[in-house]
N, CA, C and O atoms as a GROMACS GRO file, in nm:
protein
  308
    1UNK      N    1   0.084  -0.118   0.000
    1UNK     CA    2   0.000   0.000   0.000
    1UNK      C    3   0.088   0.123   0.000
    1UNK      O    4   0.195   0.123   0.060
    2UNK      N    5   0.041   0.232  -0.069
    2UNK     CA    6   0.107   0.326  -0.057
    2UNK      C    7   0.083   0.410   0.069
    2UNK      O    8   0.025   0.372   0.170
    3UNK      N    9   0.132   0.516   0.050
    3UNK     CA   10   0.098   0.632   0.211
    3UNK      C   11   0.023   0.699   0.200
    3UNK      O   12   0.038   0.808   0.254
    4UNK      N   13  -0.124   0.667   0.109
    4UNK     CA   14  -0.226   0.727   0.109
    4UNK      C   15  -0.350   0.620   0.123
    4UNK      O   16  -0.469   0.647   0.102
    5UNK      N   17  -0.294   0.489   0.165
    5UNK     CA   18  -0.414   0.454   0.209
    5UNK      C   19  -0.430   0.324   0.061
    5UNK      O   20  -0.469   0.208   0.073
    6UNK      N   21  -0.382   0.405  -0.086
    6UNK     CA   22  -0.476   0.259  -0.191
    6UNK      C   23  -0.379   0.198  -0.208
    6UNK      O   24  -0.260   0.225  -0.190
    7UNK      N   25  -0.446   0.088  -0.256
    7UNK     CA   26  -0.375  -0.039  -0.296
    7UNK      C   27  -0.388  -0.056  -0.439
    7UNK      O   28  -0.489  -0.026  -0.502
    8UNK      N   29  -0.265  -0.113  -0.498
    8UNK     CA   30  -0.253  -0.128  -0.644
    8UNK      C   31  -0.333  -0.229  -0.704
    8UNK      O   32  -0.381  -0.316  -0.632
    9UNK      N   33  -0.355  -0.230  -0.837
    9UNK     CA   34  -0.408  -0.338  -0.934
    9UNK      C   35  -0.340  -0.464  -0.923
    9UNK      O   36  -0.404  -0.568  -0.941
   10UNK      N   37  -0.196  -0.467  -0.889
   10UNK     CA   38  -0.098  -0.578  -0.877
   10UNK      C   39  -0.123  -0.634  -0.687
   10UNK      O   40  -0.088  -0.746  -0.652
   11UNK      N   41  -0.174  -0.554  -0.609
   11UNK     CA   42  -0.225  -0.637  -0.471
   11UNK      C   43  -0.330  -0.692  -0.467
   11UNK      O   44  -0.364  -0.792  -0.404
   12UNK      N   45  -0.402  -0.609  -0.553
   12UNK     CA   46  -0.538  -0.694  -0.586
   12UNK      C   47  -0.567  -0.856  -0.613
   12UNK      O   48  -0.628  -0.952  -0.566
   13UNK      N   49  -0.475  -0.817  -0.726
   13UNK     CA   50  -0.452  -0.976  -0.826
   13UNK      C   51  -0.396  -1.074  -0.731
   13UNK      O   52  -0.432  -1.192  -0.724
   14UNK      N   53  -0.302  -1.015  -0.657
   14UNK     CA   54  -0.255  -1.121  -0.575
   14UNK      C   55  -0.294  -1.160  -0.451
   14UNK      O   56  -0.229  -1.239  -0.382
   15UNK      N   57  -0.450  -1.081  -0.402
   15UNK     CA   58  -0.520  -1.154  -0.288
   15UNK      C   59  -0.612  -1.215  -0.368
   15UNK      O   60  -0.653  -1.320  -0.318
   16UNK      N   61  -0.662  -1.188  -0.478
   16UNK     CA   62  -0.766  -1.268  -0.529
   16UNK      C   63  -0.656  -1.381  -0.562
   16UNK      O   64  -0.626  -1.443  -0.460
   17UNK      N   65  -0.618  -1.406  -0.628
   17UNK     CA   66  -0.507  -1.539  -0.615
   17UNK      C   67  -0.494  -1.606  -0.517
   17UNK      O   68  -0.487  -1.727  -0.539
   18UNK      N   69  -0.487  -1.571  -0.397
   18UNK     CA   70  -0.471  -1.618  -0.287
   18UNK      C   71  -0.619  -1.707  -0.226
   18UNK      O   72  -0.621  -1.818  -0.173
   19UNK      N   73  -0.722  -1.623  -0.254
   19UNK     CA   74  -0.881  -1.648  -0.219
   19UNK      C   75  -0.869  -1.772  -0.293
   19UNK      O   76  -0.852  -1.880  -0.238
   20UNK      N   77  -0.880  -1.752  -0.433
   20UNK     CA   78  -0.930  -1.852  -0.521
   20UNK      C   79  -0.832  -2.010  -0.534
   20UNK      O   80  -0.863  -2.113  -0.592
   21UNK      N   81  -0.714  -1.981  -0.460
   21UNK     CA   82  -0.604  -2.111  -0.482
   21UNK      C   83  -0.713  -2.166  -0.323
   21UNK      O   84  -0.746  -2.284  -0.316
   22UNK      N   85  -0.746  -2.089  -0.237
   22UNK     CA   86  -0.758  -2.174  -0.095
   22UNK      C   87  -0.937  -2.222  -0.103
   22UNK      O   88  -0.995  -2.306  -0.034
   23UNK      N   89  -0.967  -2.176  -0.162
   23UNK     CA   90  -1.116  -2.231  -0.200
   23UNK      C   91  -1.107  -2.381  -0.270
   23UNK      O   92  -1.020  -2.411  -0.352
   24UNK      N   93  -1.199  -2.460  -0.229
   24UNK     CA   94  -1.177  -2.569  -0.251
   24UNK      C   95  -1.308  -2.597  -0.394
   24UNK      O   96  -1.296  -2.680  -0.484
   25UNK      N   97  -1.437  -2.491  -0.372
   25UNK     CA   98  -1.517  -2.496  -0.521
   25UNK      C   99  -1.477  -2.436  -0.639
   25UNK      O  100  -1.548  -2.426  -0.738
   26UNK      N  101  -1.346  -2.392  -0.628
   26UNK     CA  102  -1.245  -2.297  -0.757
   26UNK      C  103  -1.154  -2.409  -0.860
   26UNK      O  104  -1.119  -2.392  -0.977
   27UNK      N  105  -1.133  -2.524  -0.772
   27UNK     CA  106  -1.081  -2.642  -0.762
   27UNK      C  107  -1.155  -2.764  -0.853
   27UNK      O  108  -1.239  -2.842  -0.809
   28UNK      N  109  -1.097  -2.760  -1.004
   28UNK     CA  110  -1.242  -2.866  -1.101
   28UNK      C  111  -1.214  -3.027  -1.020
   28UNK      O  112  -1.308  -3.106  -1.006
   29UNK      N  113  -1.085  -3.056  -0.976
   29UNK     CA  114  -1.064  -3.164  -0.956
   29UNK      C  115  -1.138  -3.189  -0.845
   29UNK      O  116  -1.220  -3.280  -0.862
   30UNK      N  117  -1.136  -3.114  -0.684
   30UNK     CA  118  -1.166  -3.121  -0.605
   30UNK      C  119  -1.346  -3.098  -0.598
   30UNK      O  120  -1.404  -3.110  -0.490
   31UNK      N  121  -1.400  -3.074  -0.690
   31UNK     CA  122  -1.584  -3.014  -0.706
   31UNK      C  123  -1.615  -3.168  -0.728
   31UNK      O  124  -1.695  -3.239  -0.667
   32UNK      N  125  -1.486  -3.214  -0.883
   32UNK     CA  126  -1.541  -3.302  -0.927
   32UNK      C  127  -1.562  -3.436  -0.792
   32UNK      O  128  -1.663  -3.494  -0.752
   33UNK      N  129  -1.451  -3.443  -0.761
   33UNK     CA  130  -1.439  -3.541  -0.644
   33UNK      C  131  -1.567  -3.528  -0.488
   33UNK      O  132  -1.630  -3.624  -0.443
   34UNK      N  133  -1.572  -3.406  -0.443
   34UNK     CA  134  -1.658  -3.377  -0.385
   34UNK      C  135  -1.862  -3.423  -0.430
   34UNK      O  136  -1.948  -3.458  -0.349
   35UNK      N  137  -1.876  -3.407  -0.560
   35UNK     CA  138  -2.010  -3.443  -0.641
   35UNK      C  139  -2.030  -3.580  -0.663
   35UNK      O  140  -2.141  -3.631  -0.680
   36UNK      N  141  -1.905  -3.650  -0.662
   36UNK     CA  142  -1.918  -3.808  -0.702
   36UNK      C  143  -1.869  -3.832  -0.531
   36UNK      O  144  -1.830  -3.948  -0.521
   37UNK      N  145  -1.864  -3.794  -0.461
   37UNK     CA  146  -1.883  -3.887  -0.307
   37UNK      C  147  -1.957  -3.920  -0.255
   37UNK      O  148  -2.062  -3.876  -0.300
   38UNK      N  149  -1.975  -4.002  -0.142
   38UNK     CA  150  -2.084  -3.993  -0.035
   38UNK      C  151  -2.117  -3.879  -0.016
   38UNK      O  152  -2.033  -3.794  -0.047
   39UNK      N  153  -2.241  -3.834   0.038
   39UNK     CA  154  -2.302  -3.741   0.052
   39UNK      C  155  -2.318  -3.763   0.209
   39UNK      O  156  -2.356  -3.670   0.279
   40UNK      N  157  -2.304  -3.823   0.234
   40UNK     CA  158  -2.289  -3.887   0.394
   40UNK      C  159  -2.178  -3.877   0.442
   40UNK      O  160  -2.137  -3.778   0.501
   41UNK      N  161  -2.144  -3.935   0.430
   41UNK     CA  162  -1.988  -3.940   0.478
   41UNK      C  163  -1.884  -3.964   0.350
   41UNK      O  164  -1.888  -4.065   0.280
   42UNK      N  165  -1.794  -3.860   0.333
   42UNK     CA  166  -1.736  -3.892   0.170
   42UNK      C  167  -1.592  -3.932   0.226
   42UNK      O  168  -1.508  -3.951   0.138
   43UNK      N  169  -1.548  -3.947   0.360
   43UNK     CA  170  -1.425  -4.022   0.393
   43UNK      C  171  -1.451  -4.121   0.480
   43UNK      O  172  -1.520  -4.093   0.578
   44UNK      N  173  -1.404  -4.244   0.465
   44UNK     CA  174  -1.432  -4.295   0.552
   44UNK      C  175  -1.314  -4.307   0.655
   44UNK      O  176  -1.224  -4.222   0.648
   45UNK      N  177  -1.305  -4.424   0.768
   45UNK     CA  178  -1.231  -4.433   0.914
   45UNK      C  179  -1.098  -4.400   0.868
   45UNK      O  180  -1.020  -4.328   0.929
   46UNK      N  181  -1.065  -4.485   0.698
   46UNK     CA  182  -0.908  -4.416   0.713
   46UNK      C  183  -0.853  -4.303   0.656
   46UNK      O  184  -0.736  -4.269   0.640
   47UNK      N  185  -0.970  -4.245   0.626
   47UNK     CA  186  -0.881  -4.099   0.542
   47UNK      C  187  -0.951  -4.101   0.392
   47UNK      O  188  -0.986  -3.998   0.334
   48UNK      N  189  -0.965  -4.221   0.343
   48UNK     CA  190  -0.991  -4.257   0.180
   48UNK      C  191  -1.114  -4.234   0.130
   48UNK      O  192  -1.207  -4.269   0.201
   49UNK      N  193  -1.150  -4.161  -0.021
   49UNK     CA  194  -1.255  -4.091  -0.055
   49UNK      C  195  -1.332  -4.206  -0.061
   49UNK      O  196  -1.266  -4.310  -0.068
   50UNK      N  197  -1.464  -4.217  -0.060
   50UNK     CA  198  -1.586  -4.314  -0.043
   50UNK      C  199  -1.661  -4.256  -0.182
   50UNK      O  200  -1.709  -4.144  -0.204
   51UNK      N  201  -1.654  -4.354  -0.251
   51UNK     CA  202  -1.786  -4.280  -0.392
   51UNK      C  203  -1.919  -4.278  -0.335
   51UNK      O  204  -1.944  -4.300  -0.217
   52UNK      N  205  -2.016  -4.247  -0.438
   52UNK     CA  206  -2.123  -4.258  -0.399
   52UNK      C  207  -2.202  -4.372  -0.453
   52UNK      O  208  -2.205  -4.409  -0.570
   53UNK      N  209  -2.268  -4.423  -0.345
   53UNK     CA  210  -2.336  -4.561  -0.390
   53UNK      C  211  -2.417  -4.540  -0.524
   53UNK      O  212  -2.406  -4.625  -0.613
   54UNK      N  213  -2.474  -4.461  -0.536
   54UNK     CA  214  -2.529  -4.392  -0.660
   54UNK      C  215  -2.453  -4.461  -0.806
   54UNK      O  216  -2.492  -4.538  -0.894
   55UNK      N  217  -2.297  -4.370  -0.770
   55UNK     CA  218  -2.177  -4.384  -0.870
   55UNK      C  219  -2.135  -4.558  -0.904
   55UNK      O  220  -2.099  -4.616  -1.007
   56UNK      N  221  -2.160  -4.604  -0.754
   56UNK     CA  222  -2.124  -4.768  -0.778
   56UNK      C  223  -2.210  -4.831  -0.823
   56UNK      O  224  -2.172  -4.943  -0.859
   57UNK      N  225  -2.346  -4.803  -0.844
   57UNK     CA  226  -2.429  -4.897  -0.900
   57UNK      C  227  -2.492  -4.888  -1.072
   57UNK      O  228  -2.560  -4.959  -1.146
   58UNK      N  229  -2.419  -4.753  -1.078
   58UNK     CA  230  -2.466  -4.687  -1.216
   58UNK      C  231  -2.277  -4.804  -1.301
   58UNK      O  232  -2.270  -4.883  -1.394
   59UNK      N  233  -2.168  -4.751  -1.205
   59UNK     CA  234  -2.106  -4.878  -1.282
   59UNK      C  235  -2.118  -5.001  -1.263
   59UNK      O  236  -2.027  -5.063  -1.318
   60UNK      N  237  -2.204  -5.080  -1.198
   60UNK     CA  238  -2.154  -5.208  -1.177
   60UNK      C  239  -2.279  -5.220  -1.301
   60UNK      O  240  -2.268  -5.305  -1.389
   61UNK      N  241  -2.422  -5.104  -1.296
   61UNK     CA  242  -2.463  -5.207  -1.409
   61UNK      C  243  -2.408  -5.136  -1.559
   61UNK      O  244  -2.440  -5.182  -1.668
   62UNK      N  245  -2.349  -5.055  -1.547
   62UNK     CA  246  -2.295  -5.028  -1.700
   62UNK      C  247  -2.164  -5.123  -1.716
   62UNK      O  248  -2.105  -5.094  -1.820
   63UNK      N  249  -2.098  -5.230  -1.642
   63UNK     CA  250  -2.041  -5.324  -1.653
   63UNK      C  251  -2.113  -5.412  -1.717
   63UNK      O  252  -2.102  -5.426  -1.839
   64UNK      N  253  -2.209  -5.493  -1.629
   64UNK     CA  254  -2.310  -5.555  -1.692
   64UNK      C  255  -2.368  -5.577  -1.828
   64UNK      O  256  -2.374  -5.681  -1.893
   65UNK      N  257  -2.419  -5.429  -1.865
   65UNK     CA  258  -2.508  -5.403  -2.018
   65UNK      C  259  -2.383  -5.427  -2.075
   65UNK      O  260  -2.408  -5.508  -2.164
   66UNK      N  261  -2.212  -5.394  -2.077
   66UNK     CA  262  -2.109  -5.424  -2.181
   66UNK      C  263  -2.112  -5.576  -2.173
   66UNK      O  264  -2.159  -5.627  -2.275
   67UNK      N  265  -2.080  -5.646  -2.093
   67UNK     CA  266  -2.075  -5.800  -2.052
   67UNK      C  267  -2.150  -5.839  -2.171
   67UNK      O  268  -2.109  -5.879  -2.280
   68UNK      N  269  -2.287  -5.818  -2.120
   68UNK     CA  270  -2.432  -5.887  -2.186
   68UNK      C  271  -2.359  -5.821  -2.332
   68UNK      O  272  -2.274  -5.904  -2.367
   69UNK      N  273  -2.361  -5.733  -2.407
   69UNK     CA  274  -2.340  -5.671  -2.552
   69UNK      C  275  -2.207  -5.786  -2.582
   69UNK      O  276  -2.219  -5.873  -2.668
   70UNK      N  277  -2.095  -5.772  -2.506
   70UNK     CA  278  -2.003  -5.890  -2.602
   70UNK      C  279  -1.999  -5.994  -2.604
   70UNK      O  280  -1.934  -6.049  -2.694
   71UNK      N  281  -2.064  -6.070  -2.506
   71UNK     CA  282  -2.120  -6.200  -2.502
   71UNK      C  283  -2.255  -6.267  -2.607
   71UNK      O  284  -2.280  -6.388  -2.608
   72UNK      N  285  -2.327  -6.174  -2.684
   72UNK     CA  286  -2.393  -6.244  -2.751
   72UNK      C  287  -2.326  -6.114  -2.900
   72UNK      O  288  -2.384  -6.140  -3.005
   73UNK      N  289  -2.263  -6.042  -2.910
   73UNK     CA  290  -2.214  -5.984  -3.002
   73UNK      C  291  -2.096  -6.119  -3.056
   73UNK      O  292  -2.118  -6.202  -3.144
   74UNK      N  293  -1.981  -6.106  -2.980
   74UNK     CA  294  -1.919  -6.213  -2.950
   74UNK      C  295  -1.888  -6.332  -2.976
   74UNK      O  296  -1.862  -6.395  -3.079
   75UNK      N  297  -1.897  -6.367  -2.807
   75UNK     CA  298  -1.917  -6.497  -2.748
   75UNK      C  299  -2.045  -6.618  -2.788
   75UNK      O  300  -2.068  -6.736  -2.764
   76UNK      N  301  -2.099  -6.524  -2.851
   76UNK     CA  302  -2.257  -6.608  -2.852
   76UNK      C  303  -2.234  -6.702  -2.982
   76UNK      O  304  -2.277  -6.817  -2.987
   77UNK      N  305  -2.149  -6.630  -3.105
   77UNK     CA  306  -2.109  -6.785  -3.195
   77UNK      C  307  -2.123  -6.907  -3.172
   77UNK      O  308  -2.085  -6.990  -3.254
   0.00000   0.00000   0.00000
C-alpha cells in the first residue's frame, strides 16, 4: 500500500489469487471429487474418498449391459 491509504491493481490480483487457490469450489478436480462422493460421509475411518453408492451402482450395471453386448455380439457364436 502506498501512504495514502490505496492499494494497487498488482495487490489486488494477488489476494484474489490467494482467495481462489484456498477455496476448494475454484478447484475442477476437487468439485469433481466432492459431487461423485458420499453425501454422507465422503471419507471414511481411514482418510480414503468413499464414492457414492449412486456412482457404484450406475457402474456395476454399466459393466453388466457391456458384458451382456459382447457375449452375444461375440461370445454367442
Amino acid at each position: 500500500m502506498d501512504s495514502q491509504g490505496y492499494i494497487s491493481a498488482e495487490e489486488v490480483r494477488q489476494a484474489l489469487r490467494h482467495i481462489y487457490l484456498s477455496d476448494a469450489e475454484s478447484n475442477l478436480q476437487n468439485a469433481l471429487l466432492e459431487s461423485l462422493s458420499d453425501e454422507l460421509k465422503p471419507v471414511d475411518e481411514k482418510g480414503r474418498w468413499k464414492p457414492s453408492p449412486l456412482l457404484v451402482l450406475t457402474i456395476v450395471l454399466l459393466c453388466a449391459l457391456v458384458g451382456v453386448f459382447v457375449y452375444f455380439s461375440v461370445g454367442g457364436r
